[in-house]
FITORKE-854031 format. One line per 3 residues: number of its first residue (from 1); their letters; for each residue x, y, z of C-alpha. Coordinates in steps of 0.05 Angstrom, whole numbers, padded with zeros to 5 digits. Example, Ala and Ser with C-alpha at 12.3 -4.5 7.8 and 13.67 -1.06 7.14 Angstrom:
BEGIN
1> AS> 00246 -00090 00156  00273 -00021 00143 $
// end
This chain:
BEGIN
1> XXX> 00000 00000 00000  00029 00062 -00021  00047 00116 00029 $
4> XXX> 00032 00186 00033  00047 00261 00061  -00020 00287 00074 $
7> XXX> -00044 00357 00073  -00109 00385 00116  -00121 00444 00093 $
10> XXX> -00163 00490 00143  -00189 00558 00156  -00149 00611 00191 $
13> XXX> -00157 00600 00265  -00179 00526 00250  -00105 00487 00238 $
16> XXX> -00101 00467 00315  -00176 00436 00316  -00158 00399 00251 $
19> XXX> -00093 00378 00278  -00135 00346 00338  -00180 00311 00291 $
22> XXX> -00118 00284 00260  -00088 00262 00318  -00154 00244 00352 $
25> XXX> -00175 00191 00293  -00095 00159 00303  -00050 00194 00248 $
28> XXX> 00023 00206 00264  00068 00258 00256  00012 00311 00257 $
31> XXX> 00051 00376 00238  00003 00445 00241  00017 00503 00203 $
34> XXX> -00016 00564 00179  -00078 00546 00135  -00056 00470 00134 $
37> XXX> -00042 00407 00176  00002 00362 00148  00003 00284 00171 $
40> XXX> 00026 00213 00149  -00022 00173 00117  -00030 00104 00066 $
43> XXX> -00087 00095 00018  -00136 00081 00089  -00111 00138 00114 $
46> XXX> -00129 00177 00056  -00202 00150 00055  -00208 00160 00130 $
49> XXX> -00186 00231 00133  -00234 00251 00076  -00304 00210 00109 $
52> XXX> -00281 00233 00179  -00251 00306 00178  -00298 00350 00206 $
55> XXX> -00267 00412 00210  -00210 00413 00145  -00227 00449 00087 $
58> XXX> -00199 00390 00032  -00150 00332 00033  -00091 00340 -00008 $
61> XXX> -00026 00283 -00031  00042 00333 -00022  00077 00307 -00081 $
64> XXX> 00143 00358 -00068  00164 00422 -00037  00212 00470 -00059 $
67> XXX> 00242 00544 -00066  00237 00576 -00132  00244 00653 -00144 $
70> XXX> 00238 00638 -00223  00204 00604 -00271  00260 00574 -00303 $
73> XXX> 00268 00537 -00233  00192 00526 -00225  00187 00480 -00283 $
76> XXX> 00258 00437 -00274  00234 00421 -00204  00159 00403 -00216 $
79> XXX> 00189 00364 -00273  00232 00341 -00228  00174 00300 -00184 $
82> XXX> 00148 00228 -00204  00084 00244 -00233  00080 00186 -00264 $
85> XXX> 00067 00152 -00199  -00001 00183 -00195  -00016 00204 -00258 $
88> XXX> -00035 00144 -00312  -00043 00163 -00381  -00110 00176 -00393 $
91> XXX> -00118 00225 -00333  -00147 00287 -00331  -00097 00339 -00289 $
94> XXX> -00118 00405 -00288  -00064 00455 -00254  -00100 00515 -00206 $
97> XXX> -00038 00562 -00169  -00034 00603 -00111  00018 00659 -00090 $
100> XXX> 00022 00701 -00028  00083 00753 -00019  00130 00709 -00076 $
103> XXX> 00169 00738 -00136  00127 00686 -00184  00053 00714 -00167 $
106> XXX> 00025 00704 -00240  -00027 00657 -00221  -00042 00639 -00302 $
109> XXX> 00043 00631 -00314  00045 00590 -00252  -00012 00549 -00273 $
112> XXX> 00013 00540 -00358  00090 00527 -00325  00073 00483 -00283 $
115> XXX> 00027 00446 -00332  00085 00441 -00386  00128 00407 -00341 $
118> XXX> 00088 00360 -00317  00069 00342 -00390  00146 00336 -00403 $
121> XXX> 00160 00286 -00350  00091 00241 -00372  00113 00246 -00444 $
124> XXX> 00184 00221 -00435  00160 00167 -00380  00100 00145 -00423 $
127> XXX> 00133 00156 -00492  00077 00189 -00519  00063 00268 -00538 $
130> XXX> -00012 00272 -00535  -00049 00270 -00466  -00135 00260 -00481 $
133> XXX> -00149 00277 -00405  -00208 00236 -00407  -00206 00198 -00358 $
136> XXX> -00207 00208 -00280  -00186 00269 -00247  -00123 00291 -00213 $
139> XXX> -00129 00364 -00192  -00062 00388 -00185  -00041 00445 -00133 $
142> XXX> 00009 00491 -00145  00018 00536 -00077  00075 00595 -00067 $
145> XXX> 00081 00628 -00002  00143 00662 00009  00177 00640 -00048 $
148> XXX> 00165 00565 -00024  00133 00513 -00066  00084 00462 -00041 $
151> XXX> 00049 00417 -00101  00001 00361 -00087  -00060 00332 -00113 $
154> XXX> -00135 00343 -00087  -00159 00272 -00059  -00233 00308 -00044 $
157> XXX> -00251 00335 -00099  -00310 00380 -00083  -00293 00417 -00009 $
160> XXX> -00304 00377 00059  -00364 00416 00075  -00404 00390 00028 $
163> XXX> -00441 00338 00073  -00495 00317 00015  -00544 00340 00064 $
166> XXX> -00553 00412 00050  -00592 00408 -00012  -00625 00481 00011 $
169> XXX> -00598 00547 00047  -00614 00602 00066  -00587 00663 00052 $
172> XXX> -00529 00665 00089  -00505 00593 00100  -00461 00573 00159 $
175> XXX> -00404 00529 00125  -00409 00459 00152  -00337 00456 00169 $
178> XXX> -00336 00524 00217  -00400 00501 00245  -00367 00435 00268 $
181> XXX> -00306 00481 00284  -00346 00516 00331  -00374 00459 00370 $
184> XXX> -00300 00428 00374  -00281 00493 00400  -00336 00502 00452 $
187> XXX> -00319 00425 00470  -00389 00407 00467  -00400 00342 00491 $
190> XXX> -00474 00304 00465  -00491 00298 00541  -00500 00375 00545 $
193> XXX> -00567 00401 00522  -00554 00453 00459  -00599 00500 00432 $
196> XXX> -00579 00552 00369  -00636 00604 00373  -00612 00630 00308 $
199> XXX> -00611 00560 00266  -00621 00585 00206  -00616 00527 00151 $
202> XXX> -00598 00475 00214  -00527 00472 00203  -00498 00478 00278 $
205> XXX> -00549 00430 00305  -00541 00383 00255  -00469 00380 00257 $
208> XXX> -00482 00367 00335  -00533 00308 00314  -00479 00282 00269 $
211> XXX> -00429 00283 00328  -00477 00255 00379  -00498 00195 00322 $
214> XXX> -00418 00185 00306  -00440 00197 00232  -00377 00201 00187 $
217> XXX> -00387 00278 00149  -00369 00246 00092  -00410 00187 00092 $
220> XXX> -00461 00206 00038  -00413 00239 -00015  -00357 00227 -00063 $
223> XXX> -00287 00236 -00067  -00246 00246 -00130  -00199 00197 -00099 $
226> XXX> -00247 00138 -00097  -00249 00141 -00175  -00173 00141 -00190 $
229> XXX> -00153 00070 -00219  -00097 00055 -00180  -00130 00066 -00109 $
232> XXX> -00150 00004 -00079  -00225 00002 -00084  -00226 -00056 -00023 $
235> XXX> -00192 -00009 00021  -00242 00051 00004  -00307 00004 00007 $
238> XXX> -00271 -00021 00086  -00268 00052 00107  -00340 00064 00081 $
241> XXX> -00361 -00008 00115  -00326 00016 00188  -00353 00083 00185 $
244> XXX> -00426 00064 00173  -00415 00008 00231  -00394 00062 00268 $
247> XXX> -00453 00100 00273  -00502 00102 00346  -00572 00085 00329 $
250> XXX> -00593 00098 00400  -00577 00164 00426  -00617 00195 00486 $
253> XXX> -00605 00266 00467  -00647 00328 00440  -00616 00388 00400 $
256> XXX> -00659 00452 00386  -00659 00506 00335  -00705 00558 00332 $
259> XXX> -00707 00619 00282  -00764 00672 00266  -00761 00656 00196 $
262> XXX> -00806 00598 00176  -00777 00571 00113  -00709 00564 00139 $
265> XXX> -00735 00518 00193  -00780 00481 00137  -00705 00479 00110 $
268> XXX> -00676 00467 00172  -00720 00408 00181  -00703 00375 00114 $
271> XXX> -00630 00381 00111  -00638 00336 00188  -00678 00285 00152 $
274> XXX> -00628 00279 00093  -00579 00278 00147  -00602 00223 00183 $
277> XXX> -00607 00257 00239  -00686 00287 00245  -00700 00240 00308 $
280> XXX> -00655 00281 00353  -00665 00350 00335  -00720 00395 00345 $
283> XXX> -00734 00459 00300  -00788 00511 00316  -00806 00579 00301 $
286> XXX> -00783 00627 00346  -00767 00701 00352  -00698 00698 00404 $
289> XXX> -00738 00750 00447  -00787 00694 00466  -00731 00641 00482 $
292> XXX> -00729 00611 00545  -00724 00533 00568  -00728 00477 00620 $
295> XXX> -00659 00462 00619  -00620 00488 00683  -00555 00476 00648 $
298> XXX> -00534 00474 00573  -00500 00508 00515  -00525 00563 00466 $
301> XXX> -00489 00561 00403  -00504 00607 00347  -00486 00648 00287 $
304> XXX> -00536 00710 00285  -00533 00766 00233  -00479 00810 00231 $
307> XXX> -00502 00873 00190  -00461 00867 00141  -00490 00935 00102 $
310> XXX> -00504 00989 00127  -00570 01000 00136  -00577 00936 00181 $
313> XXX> -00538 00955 00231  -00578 00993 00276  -00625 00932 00268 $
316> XXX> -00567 00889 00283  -00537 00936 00337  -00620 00926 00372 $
319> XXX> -00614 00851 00366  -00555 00838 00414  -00579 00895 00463 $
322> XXX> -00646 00843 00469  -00594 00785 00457  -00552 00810 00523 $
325> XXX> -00614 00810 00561  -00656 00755 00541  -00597 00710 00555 $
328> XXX> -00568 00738 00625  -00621 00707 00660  -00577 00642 00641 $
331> XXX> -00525 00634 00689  -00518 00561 00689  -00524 00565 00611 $
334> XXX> -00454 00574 00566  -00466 00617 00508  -00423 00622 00444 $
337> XXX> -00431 00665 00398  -00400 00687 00331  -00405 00750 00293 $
340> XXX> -00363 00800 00256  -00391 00863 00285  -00331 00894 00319 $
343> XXX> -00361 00920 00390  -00405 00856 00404  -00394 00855 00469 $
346> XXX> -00400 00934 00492  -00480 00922 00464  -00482 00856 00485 $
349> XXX> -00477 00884 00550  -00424 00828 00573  -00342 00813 00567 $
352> XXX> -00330 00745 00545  -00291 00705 00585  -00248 00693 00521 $
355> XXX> -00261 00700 00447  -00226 00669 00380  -00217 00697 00312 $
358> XXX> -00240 00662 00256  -00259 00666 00186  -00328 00660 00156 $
361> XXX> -00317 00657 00083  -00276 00717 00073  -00312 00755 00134 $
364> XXX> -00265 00754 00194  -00307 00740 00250  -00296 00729 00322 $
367> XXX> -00330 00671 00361  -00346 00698 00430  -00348 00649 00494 $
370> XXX> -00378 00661 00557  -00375 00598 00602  -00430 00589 00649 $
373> XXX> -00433 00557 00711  -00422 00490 00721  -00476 00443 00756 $
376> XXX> -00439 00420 00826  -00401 00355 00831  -00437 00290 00856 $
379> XXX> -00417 00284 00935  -00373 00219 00934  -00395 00162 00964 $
382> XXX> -00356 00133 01025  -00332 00068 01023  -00353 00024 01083 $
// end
C-alpha cells in the first residue's frame, strides 16, 4: 500500500482543531501550520481523513516542496517530481496556483509552467506526446508562499463541507466545516443540552446530531480519490463499511434550533432528515426574544446576523442589546456566539470570558465564549 504526506487544509484559526481531529482519529506525525495540517497517511488513511474530517477544508497528496524565485526553476523542479506515480495516461490533471508575498505571483504563468512540465515528464515516461485527459481526475495544486513551493493533488474533490445534506440554504449559509469548528471549539460534549436560537438552515445543530450519532461527514458523498484507478477500491469500500458500523442508532439526546423565519426551519428540518439525523433535533419557530427553556444547564451556540450593510446595523446593533438580556437570565447556561460586528460585546452588554478569531468565508469573525456555571459535583460516596 502506497504511502503518503497528507495535507489538511483548514481555515485561519482552524489548523489546531484539525490537527486534533488528525491526531484524535490515530494519524502520526501531525505537523500544524498556517492554513494546513500536514500528517502521514496510506491509501486508508487517505479515505479515513476525507469520510471523517470534520473541520479541514480539503485533503490533499504533497507530491514535493521546494524554493523557486523563477520560472525557469519552477518547471525543472515540478518536472523534477514522479508524476508518473499518480498520474496514468489517460488522466485528466488540471493545474490551479496560488501565490502570497512570492516573486512568481502570476497565477495563469504558474498554472501553464507548471502544466508544461508536468506534460514533459509524462511524455518522456510514457513515450507518448498527446495526453486526451479523459479519464479520472487529478487536480493538481500549485501553492507559493514566500517563495516556497508546495504541489500536491486534491484527494476530495468537491470541499469537505459538502455533507450531501444541504440540498437548501438560506441566505447566508453557515459552512459545515466552521459550524463543526465551533462545537470542537466550545468542546461540546452530546450529554450537554444545545440550543442555536438562530438555526437558520440547521447547520450547527445538525453537525451536533452528526457528532452525537458518530456519523462520518463524509458518509453520503464522493471523493475524487475513490475514482482514481490505481487506489484500492477494497480499502475505500472497508473505510466506508467501518464508518457506517460506526454510527449510534440509540442516542438519548435532544438538539434545538429555533429561528423567526419559517422557511429556513421548513429547510432546517429537511437538511436533518437527509442527514439522518431528524429523530434528535428539534426545530421551531421562534423570535430569540421569546426564548427561554427547561434546561437548568446547557450550551447556546449560534451564528446571528452581523449587519453586514449598512442599513442593518442599527437593526443588528438592537438585536444583541435584546440578545444581552434575554440570555443573562442564564447563568448556568454557556453561550457562544460568533459574529463579525466589531463592538459585540459593549452592546451585548457582557465581556467574554475569552473570544477566537476566525474566518467566515472571507468575513473575519470572532467567536465569543462566555462559560456558564457549572452544575456542582456528585458528593462521593464513602466506602464502608
Amino acid at each position: 500500500m502506497m504511502k503518503f504526506r497528507g495535507i489538511a487544509t483548514a481555515v485561519f484559526g482552524m489548523e489546531a482543531i484539525v490537527g486534533q481531529e488528525l491526531k484524535d482519529l490515530g494519524f502520526e506525525n501531525v505537523v500544524i501550520e498556517n492554513g494546513r495540517v500536514l500528517f502521514d497517511a496510506d491509501e486508508m488513511g487517505i479515505a479515513k481523513a476525507n469520510l471523517w474530517l470534520r473541520t479541514a477544508e480539503r485533503v490533499f497528496i504533497l507530491v514535493g516542496q521546494f524554493k523557486a524565485t523563477s520560472f525557469e526553476q519552477l518547471f525543472d523542479n515540478v518536472y523534477g517530481l514522479p508524476w508518473e506515480q499518480y498520474i496514468p495516461k489517460e488522466a485528466e490533471f488540471p493545474v490551479n496556483a496560488k501565490s502570497v508575498k512570492s516573486k512568481l505571483f502570476s497565477l495563469s504563468d504558474i498554472q501553464s509552467i507548471s502544466k508544461r512540465a508536468i506534460v514533459k515528464r509524462l511524455t518522456r515516461e510514457y513515450k507518448i506526446e498527446w495526453f486526451k485527459e479523459t479519464a479520472e481526475r487529478y487536480s493538481i495544486h500549485v501553492g507559493i508562499l514566500k517563495d516556497e513551493v508546495t504541489v500536491s493533488i486534491d484527494t476530495s474533490g468537491t470541499g469537505l463541507h459538502k455533507r450531501g445534506y444541504r440540498e437548501k440554504g438560506n441566505e447566508a449559509p453557515l459552512k459545515e466545516t466552521l459550524a463543526a469548528g465551533l462545537l470542537l471549539v466550545s468542546k461540546w460534549q452530546p450529554k450537554i443540552h444545545l440550543i442555536d436560537p438562530f438555526c437558520g438552515s440547521g447547520t450547527i445543530a445538525i453537525e451536533a446530531a452528526m457528532i452525537a450519532k458518530n456519523i462520518a461527514p463524509g458518509l453520503n458523498r464522493s471523493f475524487d480519490f475513490e475514482k482514481w484507478s490505481w487506489f484500492d477500491q477494497a480499502t475505500w469500500k472497508e473505510a466506508r463499511k467501518l464508518a457506517y458500523e460506526s454510527i449510534k442508532h440509540d442516542v438519548d439526546i435532544q438538539i434545538e434550533g429555533y429561528d423567526i423565519d419559517r422557511r429556513s426551519i421548513a429547510i432546517a428540518r429537511s437538511n436533518a432528515e437527509l442527514a439522518g439525523v431528524d429523530e434528535i433535533v428539534h426545530f421551531q419557530v421562534r423570535d430569540v426574544k421569546d426564548f427561554s427553556t427547561k434546561y437548568q444547564y446547557g450550551y447556546l451556540i449560534c451564528n446571528p446576523p452581523y449587519g453586514e450593510r449598512l442599513n442593518e446595523l442599527e437593526e443588528v446593533k438592537k438585536l444583541y442589546m435584546t440578545m444581552g438580556k434575554i440570555f443573562a437570565p442564564y447563568k448556568t447556561w454557556s453561550k457562544y456566539i460568533i459574529t463579525s460586528y466589531e463592538d459585540f460585546e459593549k452592546v451585548y452588554g457582557t465581556k467574554s470570558t475569552k473570544n477566537r478569531k476566525l474566518y467566515n468565508g472571507r468575513i473575519k469573525t470572532y467567536f465569543y465564549l462566555f462559560f456558564g456555571e457549572k452544575p456542582p459535583k456528585s458528593p462521593r460516596r464513602e466506602v464502608e
